[in-house]
FIGUTI-406656 format. One record per atom (N, C-alpha, C): residue number from 1; chain; atom name; x, y, z. Coordinates in steps of 0.1 Angstrom, whole numbers. Layout:
FIGUTI-406656
[NUM "A" "CA" [X Y Z]]
...
//
This chain:
FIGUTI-406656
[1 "A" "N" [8 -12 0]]
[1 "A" "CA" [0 0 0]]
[1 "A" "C" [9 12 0]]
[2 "A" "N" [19 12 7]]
[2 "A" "CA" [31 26 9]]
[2 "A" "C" [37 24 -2]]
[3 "A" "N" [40 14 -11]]
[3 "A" "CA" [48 20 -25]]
[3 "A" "C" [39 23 -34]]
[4 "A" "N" [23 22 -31]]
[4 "A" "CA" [17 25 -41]]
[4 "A" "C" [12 40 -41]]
[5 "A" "N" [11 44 -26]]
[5 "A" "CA" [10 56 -24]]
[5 "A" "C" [19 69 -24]]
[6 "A" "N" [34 60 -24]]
[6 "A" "CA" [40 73 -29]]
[6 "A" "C" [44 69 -46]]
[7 "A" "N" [42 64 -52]]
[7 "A" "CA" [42 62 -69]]
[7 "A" "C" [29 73 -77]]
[8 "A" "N" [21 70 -69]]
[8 "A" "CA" [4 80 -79]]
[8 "A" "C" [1 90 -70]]
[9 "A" "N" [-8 96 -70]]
[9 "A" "CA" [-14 106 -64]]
[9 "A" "C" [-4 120 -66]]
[10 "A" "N" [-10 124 -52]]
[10 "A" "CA" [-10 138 -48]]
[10 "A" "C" [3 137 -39]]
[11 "A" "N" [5 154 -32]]
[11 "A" "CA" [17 153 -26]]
[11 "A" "C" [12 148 -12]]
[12 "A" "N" [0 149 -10]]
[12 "A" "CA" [-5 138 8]]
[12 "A" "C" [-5 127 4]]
[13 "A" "N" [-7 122 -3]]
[13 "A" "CA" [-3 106 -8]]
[13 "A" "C" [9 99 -9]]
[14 "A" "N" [15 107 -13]]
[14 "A" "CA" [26 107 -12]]
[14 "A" "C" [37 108 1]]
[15 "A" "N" [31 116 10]]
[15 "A" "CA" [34 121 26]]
[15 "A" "C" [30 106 37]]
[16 "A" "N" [17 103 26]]
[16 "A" "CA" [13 93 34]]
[16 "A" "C" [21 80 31]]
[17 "A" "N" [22 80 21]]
[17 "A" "CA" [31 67 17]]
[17 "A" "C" [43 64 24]]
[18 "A" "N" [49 74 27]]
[18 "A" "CA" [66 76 34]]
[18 "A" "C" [61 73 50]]
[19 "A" "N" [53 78 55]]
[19 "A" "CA" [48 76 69]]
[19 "A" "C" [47 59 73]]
[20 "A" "N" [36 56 60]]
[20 "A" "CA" [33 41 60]]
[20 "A" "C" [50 33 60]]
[21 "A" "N" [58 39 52]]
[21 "A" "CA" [72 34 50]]
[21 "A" "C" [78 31 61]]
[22 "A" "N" [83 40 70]]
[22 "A" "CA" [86 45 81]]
[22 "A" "C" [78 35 89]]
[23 "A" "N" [69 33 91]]
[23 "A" "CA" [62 26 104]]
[23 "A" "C" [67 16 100]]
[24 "A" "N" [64 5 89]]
[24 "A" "CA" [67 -3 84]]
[24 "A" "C" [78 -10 87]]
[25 "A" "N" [89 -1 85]]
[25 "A" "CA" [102 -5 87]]
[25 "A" "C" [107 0 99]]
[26 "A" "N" [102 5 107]]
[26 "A" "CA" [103 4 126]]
[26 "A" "C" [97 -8 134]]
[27 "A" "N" [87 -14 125]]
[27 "A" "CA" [81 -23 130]]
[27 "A" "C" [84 -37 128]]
[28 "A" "N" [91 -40 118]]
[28 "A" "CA" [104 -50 115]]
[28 "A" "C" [114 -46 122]]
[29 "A" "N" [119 -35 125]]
[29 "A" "CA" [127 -35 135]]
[29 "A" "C" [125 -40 151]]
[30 "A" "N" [114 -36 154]]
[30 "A" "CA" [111 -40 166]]
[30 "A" "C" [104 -55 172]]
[31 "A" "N" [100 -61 161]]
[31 "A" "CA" [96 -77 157]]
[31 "A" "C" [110 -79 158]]
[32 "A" "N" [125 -78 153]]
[32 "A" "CA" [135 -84 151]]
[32 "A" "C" [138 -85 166]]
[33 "A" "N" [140 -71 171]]
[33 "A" "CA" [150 -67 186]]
[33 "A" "C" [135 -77 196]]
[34 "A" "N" [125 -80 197]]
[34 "A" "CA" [119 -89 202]]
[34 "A" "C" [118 -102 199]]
[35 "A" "N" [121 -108 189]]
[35 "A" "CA" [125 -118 189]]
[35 "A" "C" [144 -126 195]]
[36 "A" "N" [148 -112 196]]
[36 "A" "CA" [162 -116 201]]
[36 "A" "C" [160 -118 215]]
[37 "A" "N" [153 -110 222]]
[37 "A" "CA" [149 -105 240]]
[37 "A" "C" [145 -120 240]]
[38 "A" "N" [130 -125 232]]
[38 "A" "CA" [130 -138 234]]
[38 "A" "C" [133 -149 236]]
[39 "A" "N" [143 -150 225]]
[39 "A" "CA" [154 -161 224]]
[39 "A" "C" [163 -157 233]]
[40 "A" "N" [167 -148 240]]
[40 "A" "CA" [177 -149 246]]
[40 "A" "C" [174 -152 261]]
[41 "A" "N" [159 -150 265]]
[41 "A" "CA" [155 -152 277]]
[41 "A" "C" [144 -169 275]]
[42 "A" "N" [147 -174 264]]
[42 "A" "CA" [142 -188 263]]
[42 "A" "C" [155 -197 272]]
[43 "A" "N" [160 -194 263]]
[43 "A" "CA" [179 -202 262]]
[43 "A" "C" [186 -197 277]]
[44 "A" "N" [178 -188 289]]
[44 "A" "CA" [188 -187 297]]
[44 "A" "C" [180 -196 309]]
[45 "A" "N" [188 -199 324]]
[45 "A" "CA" [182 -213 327]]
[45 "A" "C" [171 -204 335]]
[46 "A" "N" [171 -195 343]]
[46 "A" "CA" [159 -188 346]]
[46 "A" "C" [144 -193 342]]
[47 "A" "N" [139 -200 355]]
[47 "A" "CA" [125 -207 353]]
[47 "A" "C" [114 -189 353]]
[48 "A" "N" [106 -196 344]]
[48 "A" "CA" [92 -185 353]]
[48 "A" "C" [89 -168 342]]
[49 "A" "N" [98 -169 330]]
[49 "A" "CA" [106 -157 318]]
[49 "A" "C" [88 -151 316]]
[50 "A" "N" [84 -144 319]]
[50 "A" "CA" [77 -136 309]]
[50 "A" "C" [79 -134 292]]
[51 "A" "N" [69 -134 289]]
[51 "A" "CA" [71 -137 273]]
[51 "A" "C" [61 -126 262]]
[52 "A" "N" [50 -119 274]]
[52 "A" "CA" [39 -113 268]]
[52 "A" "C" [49 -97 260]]
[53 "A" "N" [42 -94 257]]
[53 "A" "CA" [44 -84 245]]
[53 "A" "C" [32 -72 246]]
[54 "A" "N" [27 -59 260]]
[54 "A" "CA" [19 -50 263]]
[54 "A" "C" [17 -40 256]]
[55 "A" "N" [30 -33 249]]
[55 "A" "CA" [31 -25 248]]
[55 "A" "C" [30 -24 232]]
[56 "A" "N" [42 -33 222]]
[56 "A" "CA" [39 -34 211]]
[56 "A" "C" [31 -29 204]]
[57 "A" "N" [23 -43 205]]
[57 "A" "CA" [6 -41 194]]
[57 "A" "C" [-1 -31 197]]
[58 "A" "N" [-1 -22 204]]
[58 "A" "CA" [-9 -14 209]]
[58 "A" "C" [-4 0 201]]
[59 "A" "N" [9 1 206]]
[59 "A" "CA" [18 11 199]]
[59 "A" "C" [18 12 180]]
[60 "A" "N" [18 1 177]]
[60 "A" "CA" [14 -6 167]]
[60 "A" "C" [4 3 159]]
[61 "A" "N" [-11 1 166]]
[61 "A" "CA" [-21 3 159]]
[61 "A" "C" [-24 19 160]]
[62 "A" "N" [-18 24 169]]
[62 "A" "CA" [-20 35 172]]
[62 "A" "C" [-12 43 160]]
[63 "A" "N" [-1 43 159]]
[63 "A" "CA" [7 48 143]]
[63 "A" "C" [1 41 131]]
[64 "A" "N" [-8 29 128]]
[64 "A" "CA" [-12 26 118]]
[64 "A" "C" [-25 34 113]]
[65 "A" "N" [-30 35 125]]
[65 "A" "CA" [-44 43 126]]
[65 "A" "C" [-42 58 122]]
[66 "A" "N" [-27 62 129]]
[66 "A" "CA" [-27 78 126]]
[66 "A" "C" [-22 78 109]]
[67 "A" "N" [-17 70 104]]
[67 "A" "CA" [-6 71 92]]
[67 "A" "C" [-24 68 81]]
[68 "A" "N" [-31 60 84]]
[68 "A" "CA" [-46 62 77]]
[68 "A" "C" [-51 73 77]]
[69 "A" "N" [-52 78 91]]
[69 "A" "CA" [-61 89 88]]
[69 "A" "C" [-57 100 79]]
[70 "A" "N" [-42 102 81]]
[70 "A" "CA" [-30 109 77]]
[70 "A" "C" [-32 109 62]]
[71 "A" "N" [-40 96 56]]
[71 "A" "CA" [-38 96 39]]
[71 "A" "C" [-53 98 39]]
[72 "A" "N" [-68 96 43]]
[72 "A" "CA" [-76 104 43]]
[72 "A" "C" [-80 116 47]]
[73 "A" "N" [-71 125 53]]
[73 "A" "CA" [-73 135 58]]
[73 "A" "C" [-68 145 44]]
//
């Protein structure tokens, strides 16, 4: 959807498309650096590791929701 939005349109389409980029690629970032915390607190002998993920998804939807409104607005 973000390469199609900055390829056609307008210059907010285009604004929006780079936003969508940007999230996008923070958010593979932060799926990687959590997958490492993971694995690294699987593999240590420490019984009892918390594993939940609060903050993420939430953070998540909140920048996907603004980067939307951002290309309807």
């Amino acid at each position: 959807i973000s390469l199609t939005l900055l390829n056609f349109g307008n210059y907010m389409t285009r604004v929006s498309g780079a936003v969508l980029t940007v999230i996008t690629l923070l958010a593979m970032l932060y799926a990687l650096g959590i997958f490492h915390i993971r694995l690294s607190n699987i593999l240590s002998t420490k019984p009892n590791r918390q594993f939940h993920d609060r903050i993420g998804p939430t953070v998540l939807c909140v920048f996907l929701f603004g980067a939307y409104f951002l290309n309807f607005y």
